[in-house]
N, CA, C and O atoms as a Tripos MOL2 file, in Angstrom:
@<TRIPOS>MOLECULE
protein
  264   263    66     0     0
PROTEIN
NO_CHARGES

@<TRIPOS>ATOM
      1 N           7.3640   21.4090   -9.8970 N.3       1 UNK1
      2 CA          8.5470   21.5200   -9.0640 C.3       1 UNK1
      3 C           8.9420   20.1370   -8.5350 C.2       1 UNK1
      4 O           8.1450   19.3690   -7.9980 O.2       1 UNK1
      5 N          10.0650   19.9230   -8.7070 N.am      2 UNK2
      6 CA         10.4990   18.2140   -8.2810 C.3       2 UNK2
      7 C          10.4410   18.4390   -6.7930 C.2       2 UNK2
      8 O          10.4950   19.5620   -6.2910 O.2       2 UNK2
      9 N          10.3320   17.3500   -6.1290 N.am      3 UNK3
     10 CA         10.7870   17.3580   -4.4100 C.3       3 UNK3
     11 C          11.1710   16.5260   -4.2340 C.2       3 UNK3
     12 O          10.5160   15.5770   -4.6650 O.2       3 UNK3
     13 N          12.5610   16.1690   -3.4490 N.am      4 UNK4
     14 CA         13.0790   15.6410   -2.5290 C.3       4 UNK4
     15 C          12.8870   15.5270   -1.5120 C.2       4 UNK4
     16 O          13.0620   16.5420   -0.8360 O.2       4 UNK4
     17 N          12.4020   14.2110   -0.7590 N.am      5 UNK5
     18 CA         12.1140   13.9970    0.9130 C.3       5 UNK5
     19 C          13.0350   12.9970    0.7170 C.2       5 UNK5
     20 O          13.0220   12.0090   -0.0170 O.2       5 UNK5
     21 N          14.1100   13.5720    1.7710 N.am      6 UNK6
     22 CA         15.3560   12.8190    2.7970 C.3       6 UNK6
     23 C          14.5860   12.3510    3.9350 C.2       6 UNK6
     24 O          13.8560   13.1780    4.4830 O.2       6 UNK6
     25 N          14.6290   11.0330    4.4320 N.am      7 UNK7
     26 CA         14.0180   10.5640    5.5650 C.3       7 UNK7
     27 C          15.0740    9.9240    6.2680 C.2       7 UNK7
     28 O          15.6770    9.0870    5.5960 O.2       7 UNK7
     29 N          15.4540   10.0810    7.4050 N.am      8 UNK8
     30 CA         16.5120    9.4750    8.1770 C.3       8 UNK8
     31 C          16.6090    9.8090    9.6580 C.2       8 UNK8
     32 O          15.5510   10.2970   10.0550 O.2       8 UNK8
     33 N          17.8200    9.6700   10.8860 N.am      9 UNK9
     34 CA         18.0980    9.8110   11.5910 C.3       9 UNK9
     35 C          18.3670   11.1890   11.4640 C.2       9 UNK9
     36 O          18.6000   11.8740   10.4690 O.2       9 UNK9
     37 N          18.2830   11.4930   12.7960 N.am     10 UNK10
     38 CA         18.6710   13.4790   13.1260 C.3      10 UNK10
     39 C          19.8650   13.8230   12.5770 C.2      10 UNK10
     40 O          20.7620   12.9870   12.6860 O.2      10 UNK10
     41 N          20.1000   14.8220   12.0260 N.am     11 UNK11
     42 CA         20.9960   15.1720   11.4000 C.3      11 UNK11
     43 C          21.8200   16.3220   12.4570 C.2      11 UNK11
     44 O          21.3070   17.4310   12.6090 O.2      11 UNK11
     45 N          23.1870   15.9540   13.2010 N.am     12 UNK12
     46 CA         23.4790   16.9690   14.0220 C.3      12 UNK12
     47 C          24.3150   18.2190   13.1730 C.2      12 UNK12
     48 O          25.3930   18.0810   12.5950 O.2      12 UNK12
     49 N          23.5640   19.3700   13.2650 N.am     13 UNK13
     50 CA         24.3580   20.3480   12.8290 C.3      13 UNK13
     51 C          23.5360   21.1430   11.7630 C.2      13 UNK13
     52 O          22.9580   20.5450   10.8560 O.2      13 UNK13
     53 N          23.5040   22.1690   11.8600 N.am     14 UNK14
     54 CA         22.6630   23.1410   10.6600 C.3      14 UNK14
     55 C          23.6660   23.1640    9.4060 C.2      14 UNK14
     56 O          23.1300   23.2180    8.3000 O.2      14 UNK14
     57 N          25.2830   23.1240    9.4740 N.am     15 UNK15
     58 CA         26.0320   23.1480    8.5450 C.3      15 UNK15
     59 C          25.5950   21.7600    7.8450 C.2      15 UNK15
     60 O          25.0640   21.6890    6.7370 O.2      15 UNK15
     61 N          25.7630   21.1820    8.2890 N.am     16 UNK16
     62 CA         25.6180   19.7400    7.3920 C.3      16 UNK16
     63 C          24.5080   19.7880    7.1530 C.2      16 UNK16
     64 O          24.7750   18.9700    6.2730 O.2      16 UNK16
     65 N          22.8590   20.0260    6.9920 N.am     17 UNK17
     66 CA         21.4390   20.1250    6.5760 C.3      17 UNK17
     67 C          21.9630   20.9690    5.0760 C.2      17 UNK17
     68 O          21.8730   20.6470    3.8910 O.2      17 UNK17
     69 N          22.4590   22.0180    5.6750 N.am     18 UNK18
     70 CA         22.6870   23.2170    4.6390 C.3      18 UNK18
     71 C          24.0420   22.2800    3.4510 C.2      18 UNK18
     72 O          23.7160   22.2560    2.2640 O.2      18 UNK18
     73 N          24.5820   22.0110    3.5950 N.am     19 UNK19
     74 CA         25.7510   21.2420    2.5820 C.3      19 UNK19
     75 C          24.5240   19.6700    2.0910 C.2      19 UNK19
     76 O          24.6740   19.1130    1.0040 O.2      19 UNK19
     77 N          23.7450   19.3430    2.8080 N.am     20 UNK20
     78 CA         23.1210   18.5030    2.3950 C.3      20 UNK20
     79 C          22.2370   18.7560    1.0630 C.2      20 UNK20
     80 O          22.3500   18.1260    0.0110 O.2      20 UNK20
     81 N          21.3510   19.7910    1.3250 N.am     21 UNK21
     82 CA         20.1100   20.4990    0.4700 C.3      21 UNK21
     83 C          20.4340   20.8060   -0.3310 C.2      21 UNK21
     84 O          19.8570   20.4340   -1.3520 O.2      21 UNK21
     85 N          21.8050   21.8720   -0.4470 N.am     22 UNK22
     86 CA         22.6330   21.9700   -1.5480 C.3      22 UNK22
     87 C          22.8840   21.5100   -2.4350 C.2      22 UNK22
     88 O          22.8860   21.9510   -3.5840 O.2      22 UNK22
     89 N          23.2560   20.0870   -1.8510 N.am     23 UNK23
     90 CA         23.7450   18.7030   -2.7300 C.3      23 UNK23
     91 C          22.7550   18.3690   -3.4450 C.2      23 UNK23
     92 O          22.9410   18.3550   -4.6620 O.2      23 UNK23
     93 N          21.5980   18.0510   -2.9890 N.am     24 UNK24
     94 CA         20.6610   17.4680   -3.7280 C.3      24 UNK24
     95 C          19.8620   18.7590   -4.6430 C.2      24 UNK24
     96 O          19.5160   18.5870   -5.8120 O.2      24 UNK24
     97 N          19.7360   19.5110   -4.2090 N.am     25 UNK25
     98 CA         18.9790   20.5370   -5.0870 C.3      25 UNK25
     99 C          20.2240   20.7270   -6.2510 C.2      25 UNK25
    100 O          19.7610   20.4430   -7.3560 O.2      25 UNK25
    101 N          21.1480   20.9820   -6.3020 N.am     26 UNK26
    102 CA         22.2250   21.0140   -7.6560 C.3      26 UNK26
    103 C          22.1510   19.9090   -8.5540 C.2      26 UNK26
    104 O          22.0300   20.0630   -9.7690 O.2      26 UNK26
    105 N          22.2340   18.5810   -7.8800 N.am     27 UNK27
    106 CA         22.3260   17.0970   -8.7250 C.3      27 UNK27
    107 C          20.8520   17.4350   -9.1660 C.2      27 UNK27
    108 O          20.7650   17.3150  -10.3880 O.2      27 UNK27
    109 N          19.6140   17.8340   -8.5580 N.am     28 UNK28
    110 CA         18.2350   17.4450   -9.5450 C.3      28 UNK28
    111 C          17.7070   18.0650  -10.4630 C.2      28 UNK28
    112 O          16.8680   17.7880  -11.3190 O.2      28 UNK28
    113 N          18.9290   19.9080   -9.9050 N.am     29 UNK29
    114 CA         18.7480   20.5670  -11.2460 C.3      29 UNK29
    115 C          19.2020   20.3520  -12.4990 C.2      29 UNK29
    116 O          18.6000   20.6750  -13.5230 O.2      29 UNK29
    117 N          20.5060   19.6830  -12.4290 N.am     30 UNK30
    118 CA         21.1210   19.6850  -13.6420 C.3      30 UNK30
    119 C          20.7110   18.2110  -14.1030 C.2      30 UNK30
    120 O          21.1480   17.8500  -15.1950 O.2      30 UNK30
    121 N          19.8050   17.2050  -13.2750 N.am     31 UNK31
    122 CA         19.7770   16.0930  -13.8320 C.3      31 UNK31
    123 C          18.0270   16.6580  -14.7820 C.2      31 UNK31
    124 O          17.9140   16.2570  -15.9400 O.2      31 UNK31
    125 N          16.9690   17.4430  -14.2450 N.am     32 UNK32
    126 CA         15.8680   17.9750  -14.7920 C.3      32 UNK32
    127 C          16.4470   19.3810  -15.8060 C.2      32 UNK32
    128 O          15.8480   20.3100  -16.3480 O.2      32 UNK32
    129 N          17.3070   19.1440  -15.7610 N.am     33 UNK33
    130 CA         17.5450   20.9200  -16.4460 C.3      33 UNK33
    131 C          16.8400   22.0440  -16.2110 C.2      33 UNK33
    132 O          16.5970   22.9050  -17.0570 O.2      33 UNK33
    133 N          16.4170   22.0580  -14.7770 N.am     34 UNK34
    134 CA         15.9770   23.0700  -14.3000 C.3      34 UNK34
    135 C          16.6420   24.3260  -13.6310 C.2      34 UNK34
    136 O          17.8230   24.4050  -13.9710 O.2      34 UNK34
    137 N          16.3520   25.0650  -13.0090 N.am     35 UNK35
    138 CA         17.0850   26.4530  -11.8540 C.3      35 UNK35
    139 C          16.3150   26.0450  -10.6610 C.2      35 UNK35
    140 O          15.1120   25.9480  -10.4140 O.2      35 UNK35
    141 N          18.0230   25.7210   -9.6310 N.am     36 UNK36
    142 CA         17.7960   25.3160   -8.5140 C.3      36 UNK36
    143 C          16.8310   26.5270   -7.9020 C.2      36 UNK36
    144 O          17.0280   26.8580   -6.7330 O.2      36 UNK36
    145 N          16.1180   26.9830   -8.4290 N.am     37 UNK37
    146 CA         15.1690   27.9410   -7.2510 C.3      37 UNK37
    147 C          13.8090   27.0940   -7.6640 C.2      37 UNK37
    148 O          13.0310   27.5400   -6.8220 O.2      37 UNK37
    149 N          13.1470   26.2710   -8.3420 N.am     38 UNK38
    150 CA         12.4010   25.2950   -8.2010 C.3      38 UNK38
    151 C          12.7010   23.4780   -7.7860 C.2      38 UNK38
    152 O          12.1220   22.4640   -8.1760 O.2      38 UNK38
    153 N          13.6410   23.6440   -7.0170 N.am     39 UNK39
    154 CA         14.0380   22.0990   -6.5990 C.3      39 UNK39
    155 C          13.5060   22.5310   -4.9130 C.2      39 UNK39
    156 O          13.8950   23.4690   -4.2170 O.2      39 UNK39
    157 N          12.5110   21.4850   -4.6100 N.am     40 UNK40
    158 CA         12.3860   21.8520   -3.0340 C.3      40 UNK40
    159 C          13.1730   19.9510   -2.5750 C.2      40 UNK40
    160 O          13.1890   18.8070   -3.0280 O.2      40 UNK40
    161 N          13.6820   20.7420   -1.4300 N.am     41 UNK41
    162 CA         13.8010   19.2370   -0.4920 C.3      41 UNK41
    163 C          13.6100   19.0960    1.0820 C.2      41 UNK41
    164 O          13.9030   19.8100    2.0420 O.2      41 UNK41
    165 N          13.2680   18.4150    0.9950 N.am     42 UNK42
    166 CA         11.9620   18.2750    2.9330 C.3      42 UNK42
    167 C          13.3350   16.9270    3.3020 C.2      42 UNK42
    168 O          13.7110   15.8270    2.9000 O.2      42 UNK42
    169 N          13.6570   17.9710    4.3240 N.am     43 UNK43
    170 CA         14.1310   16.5960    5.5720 C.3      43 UNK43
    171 C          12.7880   16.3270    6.5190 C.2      43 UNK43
    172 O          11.9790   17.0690    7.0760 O.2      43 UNK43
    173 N          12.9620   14.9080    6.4200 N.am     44 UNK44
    174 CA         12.2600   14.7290    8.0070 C.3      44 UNK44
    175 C          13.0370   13.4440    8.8570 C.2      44 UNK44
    176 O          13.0390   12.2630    8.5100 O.2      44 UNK44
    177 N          13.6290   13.9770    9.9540 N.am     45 UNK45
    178 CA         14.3190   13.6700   10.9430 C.3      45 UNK45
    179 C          13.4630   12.3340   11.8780 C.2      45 UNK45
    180 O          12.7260   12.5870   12.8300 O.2      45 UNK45
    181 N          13.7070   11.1170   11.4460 N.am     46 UNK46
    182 CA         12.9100    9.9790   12.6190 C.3      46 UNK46
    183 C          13.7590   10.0320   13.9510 C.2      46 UNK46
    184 O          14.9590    9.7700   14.0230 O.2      46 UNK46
    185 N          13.0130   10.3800   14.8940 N.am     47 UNK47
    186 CA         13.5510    9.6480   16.1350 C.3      47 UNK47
    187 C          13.4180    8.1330   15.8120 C.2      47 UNK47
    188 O          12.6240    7.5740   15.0560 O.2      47 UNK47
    189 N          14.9270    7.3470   16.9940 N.am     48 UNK48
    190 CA         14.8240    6.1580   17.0900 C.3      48 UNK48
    191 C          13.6440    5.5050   17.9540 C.2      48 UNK48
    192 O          13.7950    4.2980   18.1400 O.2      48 UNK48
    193 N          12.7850    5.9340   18.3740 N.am     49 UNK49
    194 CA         11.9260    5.4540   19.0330 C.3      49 UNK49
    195 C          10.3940    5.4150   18.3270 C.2      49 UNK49
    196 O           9.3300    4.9400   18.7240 O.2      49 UNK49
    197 N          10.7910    6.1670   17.0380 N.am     50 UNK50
    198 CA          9.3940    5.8480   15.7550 C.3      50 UNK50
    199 C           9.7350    5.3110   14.6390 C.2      50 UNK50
    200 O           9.0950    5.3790   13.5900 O.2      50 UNK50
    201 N          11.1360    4.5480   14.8840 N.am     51 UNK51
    202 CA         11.4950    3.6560   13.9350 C.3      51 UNK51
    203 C          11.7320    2.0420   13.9750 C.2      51 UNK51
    204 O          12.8010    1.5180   14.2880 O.2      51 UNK51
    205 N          10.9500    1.5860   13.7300 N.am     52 UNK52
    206 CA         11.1630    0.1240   14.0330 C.3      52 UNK52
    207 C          11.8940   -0.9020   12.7710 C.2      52 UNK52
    208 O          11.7680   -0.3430   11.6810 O.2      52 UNK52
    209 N          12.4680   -1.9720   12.6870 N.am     53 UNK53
    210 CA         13.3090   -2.2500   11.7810 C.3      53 UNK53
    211 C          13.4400   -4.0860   12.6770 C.2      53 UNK53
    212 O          13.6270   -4.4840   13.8270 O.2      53 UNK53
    213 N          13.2280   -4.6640   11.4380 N.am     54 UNK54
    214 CA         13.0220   -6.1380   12.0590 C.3      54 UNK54
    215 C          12.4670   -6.0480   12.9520 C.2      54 UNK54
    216 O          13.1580   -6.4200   13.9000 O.2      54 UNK54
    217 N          10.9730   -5.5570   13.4020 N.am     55 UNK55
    218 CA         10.0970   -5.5790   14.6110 C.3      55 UNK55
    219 C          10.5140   -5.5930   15.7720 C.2      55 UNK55
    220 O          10.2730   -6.3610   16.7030 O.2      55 UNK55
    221 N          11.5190   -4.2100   15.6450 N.am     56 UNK56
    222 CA         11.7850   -3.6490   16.8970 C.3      56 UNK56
    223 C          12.1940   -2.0600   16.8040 C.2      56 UNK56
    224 O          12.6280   -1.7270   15.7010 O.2      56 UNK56
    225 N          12.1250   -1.1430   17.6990 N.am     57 UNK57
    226 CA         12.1700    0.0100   17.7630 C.3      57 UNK57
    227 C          14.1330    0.0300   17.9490 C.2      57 UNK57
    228 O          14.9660   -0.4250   18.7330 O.2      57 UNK57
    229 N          14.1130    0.7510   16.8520 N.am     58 UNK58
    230 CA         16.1760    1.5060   17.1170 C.3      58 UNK58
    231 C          16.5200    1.7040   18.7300 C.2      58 UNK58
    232 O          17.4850    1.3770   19.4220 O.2      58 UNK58
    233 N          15.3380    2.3570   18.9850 N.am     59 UNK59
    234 CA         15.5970    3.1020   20.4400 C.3      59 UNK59
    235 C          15.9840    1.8760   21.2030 C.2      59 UNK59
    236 O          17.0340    2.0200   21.8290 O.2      59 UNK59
    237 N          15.3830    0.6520   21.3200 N.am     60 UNK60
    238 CA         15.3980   -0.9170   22.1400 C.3      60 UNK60
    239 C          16.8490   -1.0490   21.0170 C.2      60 UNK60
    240 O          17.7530   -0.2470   21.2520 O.2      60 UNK60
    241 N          16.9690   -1.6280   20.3230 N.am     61 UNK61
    242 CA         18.1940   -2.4680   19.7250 C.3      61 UNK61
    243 C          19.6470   -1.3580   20.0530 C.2      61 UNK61
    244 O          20.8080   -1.7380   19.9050 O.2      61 UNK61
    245 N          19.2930   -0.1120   20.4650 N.am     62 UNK62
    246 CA         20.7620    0.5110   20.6820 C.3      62 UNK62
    247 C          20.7370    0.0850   22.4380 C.2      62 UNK62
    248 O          21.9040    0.0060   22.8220 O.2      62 UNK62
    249 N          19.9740   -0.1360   23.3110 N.am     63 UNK63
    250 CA         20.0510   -0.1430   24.5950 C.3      63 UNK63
    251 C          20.6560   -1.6150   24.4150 C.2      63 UNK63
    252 O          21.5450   -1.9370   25.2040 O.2      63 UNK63
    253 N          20.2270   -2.5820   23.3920 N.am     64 UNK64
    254 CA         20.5840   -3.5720   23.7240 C.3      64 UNK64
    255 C          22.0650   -4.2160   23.0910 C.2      64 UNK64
    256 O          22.6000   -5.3130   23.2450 O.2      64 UNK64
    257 N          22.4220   -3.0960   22.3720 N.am     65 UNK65
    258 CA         23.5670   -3.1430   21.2000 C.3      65 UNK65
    259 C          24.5810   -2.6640   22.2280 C.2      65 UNK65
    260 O          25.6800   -2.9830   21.7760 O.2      65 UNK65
    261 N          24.7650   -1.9180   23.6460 N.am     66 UNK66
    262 CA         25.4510   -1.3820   24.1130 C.3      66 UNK66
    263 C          26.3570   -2.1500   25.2820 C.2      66 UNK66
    264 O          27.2260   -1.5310   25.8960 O.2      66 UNK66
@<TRIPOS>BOND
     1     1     2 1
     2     2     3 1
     3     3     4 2
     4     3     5 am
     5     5     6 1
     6     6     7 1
     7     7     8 2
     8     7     9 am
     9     9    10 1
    10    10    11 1
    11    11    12 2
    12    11    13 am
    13    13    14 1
    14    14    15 1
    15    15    16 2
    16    15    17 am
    17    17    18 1
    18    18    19 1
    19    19    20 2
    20    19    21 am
    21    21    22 1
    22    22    23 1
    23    23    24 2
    24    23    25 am
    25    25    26 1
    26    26    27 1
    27    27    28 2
    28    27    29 am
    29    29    30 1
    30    30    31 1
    31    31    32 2
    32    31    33 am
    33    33    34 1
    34    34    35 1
    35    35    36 2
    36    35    37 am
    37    37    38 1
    38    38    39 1
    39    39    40 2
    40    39    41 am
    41    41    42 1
    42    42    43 1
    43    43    44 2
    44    43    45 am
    45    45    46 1
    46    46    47 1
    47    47    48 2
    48    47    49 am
    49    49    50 1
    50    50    51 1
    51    51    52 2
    52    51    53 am
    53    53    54 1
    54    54    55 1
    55    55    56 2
    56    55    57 am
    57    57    58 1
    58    58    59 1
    59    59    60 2
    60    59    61 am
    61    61    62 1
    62    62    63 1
    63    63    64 2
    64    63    65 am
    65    65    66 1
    66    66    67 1
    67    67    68 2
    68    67    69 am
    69    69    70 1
    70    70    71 1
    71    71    72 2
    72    71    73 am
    73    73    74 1
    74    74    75 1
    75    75    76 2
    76    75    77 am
    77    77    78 1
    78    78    79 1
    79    79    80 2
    80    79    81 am
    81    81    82 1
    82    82    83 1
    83    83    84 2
    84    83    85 am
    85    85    86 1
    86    86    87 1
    87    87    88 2
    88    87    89 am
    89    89    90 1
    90    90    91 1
    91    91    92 2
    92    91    93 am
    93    93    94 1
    94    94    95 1
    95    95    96 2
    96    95    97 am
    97    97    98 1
    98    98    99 1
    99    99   100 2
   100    99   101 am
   101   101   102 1
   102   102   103 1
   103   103   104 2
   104   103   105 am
   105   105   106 1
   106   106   107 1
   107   107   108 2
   108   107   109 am
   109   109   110 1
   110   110   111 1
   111   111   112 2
   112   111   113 am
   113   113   114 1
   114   114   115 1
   115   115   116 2
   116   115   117 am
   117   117   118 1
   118   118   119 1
   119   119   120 2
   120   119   121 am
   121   121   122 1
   122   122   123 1
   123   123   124 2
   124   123   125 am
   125   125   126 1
   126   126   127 1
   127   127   128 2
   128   127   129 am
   129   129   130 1
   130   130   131 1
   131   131   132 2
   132   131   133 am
   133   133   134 1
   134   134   135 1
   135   135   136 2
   136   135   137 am
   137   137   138 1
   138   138   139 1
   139   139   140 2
   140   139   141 am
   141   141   142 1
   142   142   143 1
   143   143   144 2
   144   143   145 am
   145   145   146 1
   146   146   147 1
   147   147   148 2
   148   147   149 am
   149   149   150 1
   150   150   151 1
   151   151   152 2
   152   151   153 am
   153   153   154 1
   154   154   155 1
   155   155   156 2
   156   155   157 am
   157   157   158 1
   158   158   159 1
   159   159   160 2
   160   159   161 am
   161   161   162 1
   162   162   163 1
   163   163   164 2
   164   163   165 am
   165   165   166 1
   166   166   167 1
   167   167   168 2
   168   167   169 am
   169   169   170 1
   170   170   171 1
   171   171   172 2
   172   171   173 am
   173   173   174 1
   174   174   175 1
   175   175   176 2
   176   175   177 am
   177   177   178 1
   178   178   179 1
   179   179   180 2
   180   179   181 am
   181   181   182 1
   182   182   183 1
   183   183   184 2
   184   183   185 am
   185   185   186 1
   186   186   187 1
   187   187   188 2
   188   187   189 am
   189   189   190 1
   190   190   191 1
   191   191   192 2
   192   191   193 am
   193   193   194 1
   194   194   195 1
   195   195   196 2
   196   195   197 am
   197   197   198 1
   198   198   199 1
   199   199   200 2
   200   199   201 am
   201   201   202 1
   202   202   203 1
   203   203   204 2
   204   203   205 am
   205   205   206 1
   206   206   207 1
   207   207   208 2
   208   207   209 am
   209   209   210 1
   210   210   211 1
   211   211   212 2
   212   211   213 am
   213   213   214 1
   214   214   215 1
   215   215   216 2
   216   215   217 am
   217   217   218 1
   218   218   219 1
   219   219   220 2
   220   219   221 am
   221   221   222 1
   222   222   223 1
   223   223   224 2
   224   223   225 am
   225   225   226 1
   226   226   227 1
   227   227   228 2
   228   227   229 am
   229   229   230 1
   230   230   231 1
   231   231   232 2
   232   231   233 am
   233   233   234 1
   234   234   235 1
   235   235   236 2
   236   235   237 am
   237   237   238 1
   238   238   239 1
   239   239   240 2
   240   239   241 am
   241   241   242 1
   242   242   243 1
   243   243   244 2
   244   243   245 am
   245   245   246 1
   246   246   247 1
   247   247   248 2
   248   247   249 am
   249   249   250 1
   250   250   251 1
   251   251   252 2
   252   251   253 am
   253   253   254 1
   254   254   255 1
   255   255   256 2
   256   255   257 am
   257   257   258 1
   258   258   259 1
   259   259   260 2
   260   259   261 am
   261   261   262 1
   262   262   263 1
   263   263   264 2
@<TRIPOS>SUBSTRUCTURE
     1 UNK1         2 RESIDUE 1 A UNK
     2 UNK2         6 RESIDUE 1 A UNK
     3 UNK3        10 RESIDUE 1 A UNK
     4 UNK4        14 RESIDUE 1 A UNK
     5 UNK5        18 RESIDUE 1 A UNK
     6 UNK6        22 RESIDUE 1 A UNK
     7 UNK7        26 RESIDUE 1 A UNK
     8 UNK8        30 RESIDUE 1 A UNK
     9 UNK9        34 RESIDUE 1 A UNK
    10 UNK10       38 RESIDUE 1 A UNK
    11 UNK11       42 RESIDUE 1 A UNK
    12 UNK12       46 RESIDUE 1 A UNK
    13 UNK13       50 RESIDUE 1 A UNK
    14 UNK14       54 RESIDUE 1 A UNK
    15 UNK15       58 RESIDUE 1 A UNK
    16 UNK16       62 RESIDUE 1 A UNK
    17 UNK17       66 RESIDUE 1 A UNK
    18 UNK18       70 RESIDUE 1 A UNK
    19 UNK19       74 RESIDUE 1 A UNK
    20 UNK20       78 RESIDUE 1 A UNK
    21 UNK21       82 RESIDUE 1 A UNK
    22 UNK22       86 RESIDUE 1 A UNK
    23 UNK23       90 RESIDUE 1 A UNK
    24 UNK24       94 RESIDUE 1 A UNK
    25 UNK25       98 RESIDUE 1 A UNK
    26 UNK26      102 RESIDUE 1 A UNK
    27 UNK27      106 RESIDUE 1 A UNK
    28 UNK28      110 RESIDUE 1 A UNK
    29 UNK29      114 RESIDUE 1 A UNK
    30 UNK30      118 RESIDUE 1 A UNK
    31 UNK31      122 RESIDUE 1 A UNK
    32 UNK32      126 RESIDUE 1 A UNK
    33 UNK33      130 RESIDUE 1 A UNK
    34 UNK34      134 RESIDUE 1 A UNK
    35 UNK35      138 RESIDUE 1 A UNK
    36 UNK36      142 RESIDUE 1 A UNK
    37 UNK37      146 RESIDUE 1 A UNK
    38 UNK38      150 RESIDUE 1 A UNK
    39 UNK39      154 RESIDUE 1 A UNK
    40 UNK40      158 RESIDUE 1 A UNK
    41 UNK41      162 RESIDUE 1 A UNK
    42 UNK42      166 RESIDUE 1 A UNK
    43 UNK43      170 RESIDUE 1 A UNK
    44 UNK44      174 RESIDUE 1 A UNK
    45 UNK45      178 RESIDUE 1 A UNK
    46 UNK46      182 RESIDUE 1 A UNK
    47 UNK47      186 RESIDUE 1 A UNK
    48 UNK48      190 RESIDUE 1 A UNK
    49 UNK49      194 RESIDUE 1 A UNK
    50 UNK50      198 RESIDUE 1 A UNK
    51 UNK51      202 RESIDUE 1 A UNK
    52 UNK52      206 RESIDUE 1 A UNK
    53 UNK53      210 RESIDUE 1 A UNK
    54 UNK54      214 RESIDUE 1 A UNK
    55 UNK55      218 RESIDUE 1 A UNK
    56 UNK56      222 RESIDUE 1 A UNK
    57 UNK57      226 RESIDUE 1 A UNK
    58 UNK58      230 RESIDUE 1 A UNK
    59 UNK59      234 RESIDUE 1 A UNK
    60 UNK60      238 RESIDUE 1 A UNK
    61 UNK61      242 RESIDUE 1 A UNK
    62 UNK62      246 RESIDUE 1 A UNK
    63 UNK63      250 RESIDUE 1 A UNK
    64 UNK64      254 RESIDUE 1 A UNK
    65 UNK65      258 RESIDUE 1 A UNK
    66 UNK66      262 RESIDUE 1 A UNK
């Protein structure tokens, strides 16, 4: 079974997760020639405060971006 892990910022909205999963489970079926009922895909949602980027946490560079 192929898997997709999306890793990113929170995603606001269950509609948009759901139009997301969609997306990618269709493109990997038809790119594997498989049936989207074996395409899995895992979001996992980083808070900005467990993401650091040029050795600093998002959570600090938006307080200081503001």
């Amino acid at each position: 079974m192929p898997t997709i892990t999306v890793e990113g910022p929170k995603i606001k909205g269950l509609e948009i997760k759901r139009a997301l999963v969609k997306e990618f489970t269709e493109s990997a079926a038809r790119a594997y020639g498989l049936p989207v009922e074996v395409i899995v895909v895992l979001i996992k949602e980083n808070l900005p405060d467990n993401v650091g980027v040029g050795g600093q946490l998002l959570a600090d560079r938006k307080k200081h971006d503001m």
